[in-house]
DSSP file (Angstrom, degrees, kcal/mol; ACC not computed):
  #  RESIDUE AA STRUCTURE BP1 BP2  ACC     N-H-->O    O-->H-N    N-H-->O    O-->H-N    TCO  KAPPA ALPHA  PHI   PSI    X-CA   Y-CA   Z-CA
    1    1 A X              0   0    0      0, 0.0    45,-0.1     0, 0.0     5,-0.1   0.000 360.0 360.0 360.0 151.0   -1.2   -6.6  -18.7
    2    2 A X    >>  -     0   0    0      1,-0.1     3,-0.8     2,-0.1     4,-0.7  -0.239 360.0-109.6 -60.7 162.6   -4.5   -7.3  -20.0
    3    3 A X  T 34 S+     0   0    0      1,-0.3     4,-0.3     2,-0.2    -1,-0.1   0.553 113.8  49.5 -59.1 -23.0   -6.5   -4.7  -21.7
    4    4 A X  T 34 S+     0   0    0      2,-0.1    -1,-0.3     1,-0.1     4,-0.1   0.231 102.4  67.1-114.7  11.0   -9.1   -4.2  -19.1
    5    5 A X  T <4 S+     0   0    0     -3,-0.8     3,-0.5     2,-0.1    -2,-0.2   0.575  79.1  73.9 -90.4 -22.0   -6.5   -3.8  -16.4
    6    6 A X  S  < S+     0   0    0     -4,-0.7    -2,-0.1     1,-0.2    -3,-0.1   0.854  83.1  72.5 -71.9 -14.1   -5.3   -1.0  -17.6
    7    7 A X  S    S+     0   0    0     -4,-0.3    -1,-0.2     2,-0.1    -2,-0.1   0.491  71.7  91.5   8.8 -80.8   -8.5    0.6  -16.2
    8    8 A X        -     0   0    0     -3,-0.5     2,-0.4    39,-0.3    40,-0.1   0.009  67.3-159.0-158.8 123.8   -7.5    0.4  -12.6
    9    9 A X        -     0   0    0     -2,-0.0     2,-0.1     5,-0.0    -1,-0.1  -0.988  12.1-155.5-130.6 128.5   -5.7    3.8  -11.8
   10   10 A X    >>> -     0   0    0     -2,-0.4     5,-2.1     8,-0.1     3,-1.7  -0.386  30.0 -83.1-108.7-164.3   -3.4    3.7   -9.0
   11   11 A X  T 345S+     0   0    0      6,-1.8   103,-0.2     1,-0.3     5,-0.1   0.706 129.3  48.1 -35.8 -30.9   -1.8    6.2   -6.2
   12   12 A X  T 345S+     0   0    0      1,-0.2    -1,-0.3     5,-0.2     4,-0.1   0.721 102.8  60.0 -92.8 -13.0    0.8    7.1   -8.5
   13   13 A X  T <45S-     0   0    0     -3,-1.7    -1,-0.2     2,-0.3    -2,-0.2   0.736 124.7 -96.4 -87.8  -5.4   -1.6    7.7  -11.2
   14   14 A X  T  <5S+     0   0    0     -4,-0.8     2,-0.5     1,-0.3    -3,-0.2   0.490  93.8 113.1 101.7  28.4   -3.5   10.7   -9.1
   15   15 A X  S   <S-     0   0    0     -5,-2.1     2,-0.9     2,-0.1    -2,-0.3  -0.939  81.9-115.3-127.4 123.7   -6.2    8.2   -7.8
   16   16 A X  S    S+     0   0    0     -2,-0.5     2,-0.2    -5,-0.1    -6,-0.1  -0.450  73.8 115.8 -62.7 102.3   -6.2    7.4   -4.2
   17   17 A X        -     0   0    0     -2,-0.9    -6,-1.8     2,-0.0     2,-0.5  -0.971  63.1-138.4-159.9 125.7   -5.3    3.5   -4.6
   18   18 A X        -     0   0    0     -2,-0.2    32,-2.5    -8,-0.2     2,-0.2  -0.886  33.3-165.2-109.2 104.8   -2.9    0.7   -4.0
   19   19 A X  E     -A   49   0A   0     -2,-0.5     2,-0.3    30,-0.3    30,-0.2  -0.463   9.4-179.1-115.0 142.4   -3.1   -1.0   -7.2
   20   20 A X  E     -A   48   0A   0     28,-1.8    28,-1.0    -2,-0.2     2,-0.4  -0.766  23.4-134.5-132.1 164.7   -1.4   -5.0   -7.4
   21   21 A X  E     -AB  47  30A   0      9,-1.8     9,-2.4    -2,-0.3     2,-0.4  -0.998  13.1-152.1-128.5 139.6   -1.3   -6.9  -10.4
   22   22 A X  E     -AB  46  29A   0     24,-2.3    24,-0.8    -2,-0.4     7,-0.2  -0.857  18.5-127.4-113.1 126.8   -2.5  -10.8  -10.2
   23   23 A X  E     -A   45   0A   0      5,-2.5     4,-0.2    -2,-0.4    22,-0.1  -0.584  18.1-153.1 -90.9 147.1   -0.9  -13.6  -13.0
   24   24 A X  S    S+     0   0    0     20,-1.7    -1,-0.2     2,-0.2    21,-0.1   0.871  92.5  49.2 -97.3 -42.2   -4.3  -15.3  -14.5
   25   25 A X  S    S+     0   0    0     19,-0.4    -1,-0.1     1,-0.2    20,-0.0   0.801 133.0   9.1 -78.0 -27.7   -2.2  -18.5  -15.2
   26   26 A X  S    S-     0   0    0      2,-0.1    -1,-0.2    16,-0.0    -2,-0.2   0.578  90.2-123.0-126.1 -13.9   -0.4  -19.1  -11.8
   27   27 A X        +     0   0    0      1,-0.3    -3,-0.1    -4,-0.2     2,-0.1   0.654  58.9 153.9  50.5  31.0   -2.3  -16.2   -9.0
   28   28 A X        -     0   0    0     -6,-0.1    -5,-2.5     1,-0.0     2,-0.4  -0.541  26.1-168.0 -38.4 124.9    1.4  -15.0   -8.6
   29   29 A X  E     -B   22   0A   0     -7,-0.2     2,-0.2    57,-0.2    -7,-0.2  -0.931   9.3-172.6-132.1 161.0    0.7  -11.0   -7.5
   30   30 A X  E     -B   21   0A   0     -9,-2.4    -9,-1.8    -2,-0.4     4,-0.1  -0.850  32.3-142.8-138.6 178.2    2.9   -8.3   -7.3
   31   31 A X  S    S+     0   0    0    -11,-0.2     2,-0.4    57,-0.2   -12,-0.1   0.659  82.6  70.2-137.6 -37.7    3.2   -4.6   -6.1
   32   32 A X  S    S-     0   0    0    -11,-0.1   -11,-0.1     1,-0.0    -1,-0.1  -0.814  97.0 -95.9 -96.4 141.7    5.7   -3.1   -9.2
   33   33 A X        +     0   0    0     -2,-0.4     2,-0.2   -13,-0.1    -2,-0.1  -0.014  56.7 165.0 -22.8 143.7    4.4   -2.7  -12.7
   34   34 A X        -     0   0    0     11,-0.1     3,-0.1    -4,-0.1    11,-0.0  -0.863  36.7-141.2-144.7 162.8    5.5   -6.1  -15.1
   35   35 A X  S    S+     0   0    0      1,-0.3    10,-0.2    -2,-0.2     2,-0.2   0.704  85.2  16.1 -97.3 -31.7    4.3   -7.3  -18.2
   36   36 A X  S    S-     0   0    0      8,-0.1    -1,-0.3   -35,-0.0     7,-0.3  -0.941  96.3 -75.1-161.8 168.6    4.4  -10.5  -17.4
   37   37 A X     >  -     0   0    0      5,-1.2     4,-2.4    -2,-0.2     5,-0.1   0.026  19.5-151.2-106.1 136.5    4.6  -12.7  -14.5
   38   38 A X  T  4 S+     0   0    0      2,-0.2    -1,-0.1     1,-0.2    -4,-0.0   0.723  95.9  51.2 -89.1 -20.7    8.0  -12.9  -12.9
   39   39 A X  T  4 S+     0   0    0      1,-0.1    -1,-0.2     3,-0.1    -2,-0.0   0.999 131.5   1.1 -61.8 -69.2    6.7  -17.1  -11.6
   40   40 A X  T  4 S-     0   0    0      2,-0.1    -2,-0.2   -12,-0.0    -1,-0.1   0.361  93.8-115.6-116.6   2.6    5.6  -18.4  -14.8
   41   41 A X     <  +     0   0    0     -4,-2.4    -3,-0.1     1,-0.2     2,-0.0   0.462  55.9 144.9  84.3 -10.3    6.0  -16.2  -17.3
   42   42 A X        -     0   0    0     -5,-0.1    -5,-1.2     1,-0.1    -1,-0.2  -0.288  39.3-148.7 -37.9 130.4    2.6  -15.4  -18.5
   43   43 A X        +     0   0    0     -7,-0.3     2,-2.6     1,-0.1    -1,-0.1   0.609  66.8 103.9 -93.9 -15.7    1.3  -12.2  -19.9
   44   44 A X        +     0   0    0    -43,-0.1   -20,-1.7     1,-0.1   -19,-0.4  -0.503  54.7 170.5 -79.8  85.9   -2.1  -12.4  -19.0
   45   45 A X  E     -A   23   0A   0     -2,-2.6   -22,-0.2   -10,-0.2   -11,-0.1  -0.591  22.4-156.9-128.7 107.5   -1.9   -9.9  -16.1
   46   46 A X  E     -A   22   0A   0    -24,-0.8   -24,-2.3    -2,-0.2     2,-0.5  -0.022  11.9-144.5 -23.1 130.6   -4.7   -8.2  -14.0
   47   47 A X  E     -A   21   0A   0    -26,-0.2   -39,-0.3   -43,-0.1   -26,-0.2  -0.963  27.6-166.7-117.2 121.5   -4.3   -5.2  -12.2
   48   48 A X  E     -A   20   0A   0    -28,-1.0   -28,-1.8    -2,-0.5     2,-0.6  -0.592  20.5-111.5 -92.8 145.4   -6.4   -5.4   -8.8
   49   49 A X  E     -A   19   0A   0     -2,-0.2   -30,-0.3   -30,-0.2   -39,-0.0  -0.859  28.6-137.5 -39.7  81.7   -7.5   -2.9   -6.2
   50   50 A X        -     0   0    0    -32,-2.5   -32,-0.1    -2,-0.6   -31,-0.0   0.063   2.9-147.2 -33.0 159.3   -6.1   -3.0   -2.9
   51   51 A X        -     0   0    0    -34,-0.1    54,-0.2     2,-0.0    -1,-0.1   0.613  40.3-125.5 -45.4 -55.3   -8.1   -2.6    0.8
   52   52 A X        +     0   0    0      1,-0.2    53,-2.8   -34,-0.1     2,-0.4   0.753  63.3 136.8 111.8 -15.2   -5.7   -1.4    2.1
   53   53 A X  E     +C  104   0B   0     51,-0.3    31,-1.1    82,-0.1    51,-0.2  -0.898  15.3 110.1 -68.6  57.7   -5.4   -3.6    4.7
   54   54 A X  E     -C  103   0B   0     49,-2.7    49,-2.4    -2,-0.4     2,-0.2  -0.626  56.5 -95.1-153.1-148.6   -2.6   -5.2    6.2
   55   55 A X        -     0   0    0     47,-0.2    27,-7.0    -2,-0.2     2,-0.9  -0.946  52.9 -99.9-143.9 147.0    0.1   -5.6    9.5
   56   56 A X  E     -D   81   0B   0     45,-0.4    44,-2.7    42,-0.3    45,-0.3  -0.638  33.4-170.1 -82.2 113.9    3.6   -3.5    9.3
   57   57 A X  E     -     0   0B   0     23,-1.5     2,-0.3    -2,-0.9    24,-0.2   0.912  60.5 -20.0 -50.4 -69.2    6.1   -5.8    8.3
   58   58 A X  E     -D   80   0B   0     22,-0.6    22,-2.6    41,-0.1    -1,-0.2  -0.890  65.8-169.1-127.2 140.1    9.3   -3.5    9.0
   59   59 A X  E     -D   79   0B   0     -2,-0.3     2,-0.3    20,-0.2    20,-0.2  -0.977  22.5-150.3-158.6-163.1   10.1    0.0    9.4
   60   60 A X  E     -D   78   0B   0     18,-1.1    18,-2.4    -2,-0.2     2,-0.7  -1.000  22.2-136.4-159.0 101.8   12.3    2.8    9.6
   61   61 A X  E     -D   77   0B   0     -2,-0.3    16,-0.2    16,-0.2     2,-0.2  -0.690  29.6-142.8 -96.8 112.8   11.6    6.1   11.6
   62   62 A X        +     0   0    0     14,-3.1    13,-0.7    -2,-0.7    14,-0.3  -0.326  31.3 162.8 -53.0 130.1   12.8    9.2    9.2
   63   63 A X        +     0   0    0      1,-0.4     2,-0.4    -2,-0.2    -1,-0.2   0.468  59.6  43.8-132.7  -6.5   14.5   12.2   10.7
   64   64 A X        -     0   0    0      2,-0.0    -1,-0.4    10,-0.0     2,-0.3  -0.977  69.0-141.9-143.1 146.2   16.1   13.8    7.9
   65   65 A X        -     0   0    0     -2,-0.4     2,-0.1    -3,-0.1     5,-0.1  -0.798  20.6-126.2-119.7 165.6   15.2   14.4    5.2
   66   66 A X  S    S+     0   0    0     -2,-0.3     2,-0.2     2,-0.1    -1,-0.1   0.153 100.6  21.0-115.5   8.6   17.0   14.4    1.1
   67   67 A X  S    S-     0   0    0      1,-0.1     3,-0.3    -2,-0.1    -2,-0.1  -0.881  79.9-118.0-168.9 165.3   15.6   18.7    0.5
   68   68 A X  S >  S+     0   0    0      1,-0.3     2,-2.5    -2,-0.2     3,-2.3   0.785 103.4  74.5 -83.1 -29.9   14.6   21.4    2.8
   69   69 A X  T 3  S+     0   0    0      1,-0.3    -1,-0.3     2,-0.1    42,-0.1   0.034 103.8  45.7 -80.9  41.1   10.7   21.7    1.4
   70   70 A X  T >  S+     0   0    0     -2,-2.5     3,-0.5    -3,-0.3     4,-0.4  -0.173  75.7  99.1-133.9  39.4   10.1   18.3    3.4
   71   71 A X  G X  S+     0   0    0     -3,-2.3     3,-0.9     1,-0.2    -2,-0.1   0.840  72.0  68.0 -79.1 -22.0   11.6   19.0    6.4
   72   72 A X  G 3  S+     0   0    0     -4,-0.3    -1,-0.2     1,-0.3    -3,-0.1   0.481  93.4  60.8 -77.3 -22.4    8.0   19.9    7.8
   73   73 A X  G <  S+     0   0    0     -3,-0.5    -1,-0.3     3,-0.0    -2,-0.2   0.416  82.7 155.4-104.3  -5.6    7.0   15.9    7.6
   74   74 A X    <   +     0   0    0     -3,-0.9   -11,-0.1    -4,-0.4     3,-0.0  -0.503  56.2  31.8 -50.3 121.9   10.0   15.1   10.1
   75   75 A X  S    S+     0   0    0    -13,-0.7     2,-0.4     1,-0.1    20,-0.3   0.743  76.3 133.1 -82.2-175.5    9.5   12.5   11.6
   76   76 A X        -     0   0    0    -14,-0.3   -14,-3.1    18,-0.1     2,-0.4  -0.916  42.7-132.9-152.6-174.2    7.5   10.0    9.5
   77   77 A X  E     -DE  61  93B   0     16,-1.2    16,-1.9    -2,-0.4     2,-0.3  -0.986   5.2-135.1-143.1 149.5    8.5    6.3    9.1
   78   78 A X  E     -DE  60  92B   0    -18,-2.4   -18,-1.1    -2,-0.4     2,-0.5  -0.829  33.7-179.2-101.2 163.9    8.8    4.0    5.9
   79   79 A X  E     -D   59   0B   0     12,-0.7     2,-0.8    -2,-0.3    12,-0.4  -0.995  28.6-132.6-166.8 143.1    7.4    1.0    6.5
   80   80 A X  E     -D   58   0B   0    -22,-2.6   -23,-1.5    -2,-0.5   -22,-0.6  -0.855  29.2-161.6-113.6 108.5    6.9   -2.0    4.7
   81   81 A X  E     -DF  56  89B   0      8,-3.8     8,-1.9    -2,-0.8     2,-1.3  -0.559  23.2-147.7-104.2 138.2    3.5   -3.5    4.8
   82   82 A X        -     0   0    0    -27,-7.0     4,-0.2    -2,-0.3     6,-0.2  -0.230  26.7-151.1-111.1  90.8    1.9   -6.7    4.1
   83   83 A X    >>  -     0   0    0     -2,-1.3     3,-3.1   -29,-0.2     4,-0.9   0.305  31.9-108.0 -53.1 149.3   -1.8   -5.9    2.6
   84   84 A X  T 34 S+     0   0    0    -31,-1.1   -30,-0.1     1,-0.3    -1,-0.0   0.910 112.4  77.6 -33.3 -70.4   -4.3   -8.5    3.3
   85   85 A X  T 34 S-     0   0    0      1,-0.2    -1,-0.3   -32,-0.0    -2,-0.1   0.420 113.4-103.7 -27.3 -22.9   -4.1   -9.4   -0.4
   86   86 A X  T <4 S+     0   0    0     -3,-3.1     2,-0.2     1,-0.4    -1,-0.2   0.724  89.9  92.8 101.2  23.1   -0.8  -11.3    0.0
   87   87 A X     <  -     0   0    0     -4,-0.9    -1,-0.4    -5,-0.1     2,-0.3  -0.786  64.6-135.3-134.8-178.2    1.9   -8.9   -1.5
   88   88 A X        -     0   0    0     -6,-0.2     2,-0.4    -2,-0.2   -57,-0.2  -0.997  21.8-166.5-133.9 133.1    3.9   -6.3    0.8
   89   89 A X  B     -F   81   0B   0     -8,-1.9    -8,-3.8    -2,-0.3     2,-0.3  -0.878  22.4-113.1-127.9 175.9    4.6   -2.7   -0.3
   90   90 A X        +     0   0    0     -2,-0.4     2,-0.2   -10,-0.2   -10,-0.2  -0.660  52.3 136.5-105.0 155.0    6.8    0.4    0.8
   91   91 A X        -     0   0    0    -12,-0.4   -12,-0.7    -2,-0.3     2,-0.5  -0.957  49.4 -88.4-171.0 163.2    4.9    3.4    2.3
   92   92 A X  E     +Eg  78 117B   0     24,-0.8    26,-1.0   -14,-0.2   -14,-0.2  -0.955  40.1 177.9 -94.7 148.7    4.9    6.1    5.0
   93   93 A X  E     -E   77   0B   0    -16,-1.9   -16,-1.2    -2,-0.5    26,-0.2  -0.358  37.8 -76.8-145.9 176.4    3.5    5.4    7.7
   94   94 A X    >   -     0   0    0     24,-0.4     3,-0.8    -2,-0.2   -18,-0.1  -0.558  43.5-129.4 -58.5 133.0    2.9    7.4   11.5
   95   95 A X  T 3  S+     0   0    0    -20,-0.3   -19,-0.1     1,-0.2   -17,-0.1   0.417 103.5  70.3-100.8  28.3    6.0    7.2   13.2
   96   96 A X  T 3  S+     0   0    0    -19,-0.1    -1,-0.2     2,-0.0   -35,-0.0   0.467  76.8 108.5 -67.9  -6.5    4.3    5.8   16.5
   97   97 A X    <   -     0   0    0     -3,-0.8     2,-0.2    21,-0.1     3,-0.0   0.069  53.2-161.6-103.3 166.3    3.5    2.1   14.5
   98   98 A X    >   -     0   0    0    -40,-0.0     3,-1.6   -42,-0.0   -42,-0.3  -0.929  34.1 -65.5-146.2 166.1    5.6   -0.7   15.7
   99   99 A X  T 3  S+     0   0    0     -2,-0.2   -42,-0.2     1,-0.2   -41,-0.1  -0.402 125.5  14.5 -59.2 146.0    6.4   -4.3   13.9
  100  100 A X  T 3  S+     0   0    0    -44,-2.7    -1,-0.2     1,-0.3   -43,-0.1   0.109  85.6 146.7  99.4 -13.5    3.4   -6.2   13.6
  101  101 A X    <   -     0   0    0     -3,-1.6     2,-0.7   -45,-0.3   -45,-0.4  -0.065  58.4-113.2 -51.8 153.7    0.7   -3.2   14.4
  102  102 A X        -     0   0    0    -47,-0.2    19,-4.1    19,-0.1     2,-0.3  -0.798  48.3-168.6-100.4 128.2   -2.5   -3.9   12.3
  103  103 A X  E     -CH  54 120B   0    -49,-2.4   -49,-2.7    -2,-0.7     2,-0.5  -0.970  23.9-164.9-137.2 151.5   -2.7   -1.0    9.5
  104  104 A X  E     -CH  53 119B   0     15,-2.1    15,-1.3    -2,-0.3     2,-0.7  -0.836  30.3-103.8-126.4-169.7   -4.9    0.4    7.1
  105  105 A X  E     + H   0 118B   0    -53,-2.8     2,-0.4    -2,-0.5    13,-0.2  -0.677  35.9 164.7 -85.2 114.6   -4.0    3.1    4.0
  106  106 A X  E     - H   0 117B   0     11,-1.4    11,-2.2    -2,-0.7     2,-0.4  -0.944  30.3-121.6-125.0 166.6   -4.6    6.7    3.8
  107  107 A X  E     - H   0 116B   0     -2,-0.4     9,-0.2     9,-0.2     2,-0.1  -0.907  28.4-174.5-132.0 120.0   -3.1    9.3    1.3
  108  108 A X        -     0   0    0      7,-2.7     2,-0.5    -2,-0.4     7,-0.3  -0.517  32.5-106.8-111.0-178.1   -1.3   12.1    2.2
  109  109 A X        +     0   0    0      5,-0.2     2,-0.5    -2,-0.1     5,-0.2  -0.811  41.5 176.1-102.7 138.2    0.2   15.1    0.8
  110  110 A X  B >   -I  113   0C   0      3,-1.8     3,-2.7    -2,-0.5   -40,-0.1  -0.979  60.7 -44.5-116.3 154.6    4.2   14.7    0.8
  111  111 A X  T 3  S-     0   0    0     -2,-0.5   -41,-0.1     1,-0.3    -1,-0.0   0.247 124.6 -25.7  40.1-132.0    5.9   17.0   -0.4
  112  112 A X  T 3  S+     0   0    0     -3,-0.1    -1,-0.3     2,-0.0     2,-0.2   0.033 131.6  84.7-108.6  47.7    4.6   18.4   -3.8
  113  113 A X  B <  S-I  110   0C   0     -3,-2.7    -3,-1.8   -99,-0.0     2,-0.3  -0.524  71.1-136.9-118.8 157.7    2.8   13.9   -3.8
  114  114 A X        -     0   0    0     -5,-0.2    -5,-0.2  -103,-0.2  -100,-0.2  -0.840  42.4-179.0-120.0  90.3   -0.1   12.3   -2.4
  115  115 A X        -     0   0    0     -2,-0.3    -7,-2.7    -7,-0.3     2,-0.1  -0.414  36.4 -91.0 -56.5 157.3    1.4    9.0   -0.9
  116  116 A X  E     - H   0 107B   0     -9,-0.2   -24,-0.8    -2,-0.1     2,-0.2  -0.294  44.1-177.7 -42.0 135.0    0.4    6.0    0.8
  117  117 A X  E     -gH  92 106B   0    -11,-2.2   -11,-1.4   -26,-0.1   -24,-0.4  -0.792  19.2-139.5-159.3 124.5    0.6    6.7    4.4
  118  118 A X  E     - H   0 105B   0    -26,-1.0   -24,-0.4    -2,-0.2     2,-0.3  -0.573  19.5-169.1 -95.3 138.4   -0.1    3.9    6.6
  119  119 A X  E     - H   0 104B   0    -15,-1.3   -15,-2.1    -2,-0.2     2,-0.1  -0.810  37.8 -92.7-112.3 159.0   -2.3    4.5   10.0
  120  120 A X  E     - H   0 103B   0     -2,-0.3     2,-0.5   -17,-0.2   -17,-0.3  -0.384  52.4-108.2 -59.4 136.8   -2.9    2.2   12.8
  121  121 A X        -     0   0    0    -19,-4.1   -19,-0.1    -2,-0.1    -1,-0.1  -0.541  34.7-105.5 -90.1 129.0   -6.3    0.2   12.1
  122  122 A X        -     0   0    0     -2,-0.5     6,-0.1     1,-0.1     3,-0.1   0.185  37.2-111.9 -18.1 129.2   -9.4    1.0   14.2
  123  123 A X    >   -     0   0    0      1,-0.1     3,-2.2     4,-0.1     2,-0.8  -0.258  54.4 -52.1 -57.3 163.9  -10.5   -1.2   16.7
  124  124 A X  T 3  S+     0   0    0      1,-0.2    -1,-0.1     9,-0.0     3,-0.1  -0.317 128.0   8.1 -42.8 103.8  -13.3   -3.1   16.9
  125  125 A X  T 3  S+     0   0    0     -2,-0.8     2,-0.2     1,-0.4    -1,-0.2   0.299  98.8 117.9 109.9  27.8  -16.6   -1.1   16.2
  126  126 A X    <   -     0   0    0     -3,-2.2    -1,-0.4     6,-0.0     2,-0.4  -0.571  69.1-123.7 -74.3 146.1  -14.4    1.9   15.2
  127  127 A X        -     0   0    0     -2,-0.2     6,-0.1    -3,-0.1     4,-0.1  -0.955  15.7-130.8-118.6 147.4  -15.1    2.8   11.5
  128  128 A X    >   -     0   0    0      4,-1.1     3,-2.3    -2,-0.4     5,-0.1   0.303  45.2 -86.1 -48.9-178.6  -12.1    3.0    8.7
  129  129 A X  T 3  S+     0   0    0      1,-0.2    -1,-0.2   -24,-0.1     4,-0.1   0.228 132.4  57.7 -79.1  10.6  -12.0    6.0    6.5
  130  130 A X  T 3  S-     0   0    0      2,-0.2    -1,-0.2     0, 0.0     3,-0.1   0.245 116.3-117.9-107.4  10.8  -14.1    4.7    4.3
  131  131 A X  S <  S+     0   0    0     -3,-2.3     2,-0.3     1,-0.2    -2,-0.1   0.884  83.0  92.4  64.4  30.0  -16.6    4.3    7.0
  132  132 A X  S    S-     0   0    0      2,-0.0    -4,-1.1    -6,-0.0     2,-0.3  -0.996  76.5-106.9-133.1 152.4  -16.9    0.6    6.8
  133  133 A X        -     0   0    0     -2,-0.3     2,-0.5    -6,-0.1    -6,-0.1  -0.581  23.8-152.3 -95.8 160.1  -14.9   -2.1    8.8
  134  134 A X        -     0   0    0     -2,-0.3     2,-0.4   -82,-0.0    -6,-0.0  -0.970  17.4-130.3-134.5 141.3  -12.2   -4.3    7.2
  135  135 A X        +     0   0    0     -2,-0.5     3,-0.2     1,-0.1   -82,-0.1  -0.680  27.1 175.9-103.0 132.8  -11.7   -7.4    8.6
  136  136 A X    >   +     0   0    0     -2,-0.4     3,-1.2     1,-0.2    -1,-0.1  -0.119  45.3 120.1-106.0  30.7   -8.0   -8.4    9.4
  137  137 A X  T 3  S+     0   0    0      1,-0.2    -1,-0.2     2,-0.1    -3,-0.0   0.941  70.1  53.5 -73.1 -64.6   -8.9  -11.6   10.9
  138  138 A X  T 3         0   0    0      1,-0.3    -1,-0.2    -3,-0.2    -2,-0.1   0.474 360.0 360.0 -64.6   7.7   -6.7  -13.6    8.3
  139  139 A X    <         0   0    0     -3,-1.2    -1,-0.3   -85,-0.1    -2,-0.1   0.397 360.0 360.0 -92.3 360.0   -3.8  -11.8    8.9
């Protein structure tokens, strides 16, 4: 990745973020770390900001869970989202959401984590958690 992409600190890095990386030669983007772009092969890659944005693709409503210390988050749902931006990631989600529900990102504590955890998105003249609205129009 380019040198001024490495900047760009994501969820996993302890910054509440859903971080993509975008190929400069082809605009392939993707959602797991690479070095260089899976399309064309390039190394010149960007790592972008997410919204945050997007509509639940799939999911999957949890009820048990793999250790007792997250038994307390039972249920929650994984959910596969496809952010505005054009890529899809895995997340948690509310386990009311249904295919095709309009979502935006918030970060929660899981366990001893702060994940992605996908909520339903505001209606019109509701505002997001960042207090502004994001428009899902293109979705």
């Amino acid at each position: 990745m380019s040198t001024a992409a490495t900047e760009i600190k994501g969820w996993y890095e302890g910054r509440p973020a859903i971080v993509f990386w975008a190929c400069r030669a082809c605009d392939t983007r993707g959602y797991l770390p690479r070095h260089f772009c899976p399309r064309c092969g390039a190394t010149a890659l960007d790592k972008k900001e997410s919204l945050g944005a997007g509509v639940v693709y799939t999911l999957s409503l949890m009820w048990r869970t793999p250790v007792a210390a997250l038994r307390p988050f039972v249920p929650y749902a994984i959910v596969l989202v496809d952010l505005v931006e054009g890529i899809r990631v895995l997340a948690h989600g509310d386990p009311d959401l249904r295919i095709g529900d309009r979502v935006t990102a918030t970060y929660r504590p899981f366990g001893d984590r702060v994940l992605p955890h996908f909520v339903r998105a505001r209606t019109a003249g509701e505002k997001d958690r960042n207090e502004e609205n994001i428009t899902l129009d293109g979705l």
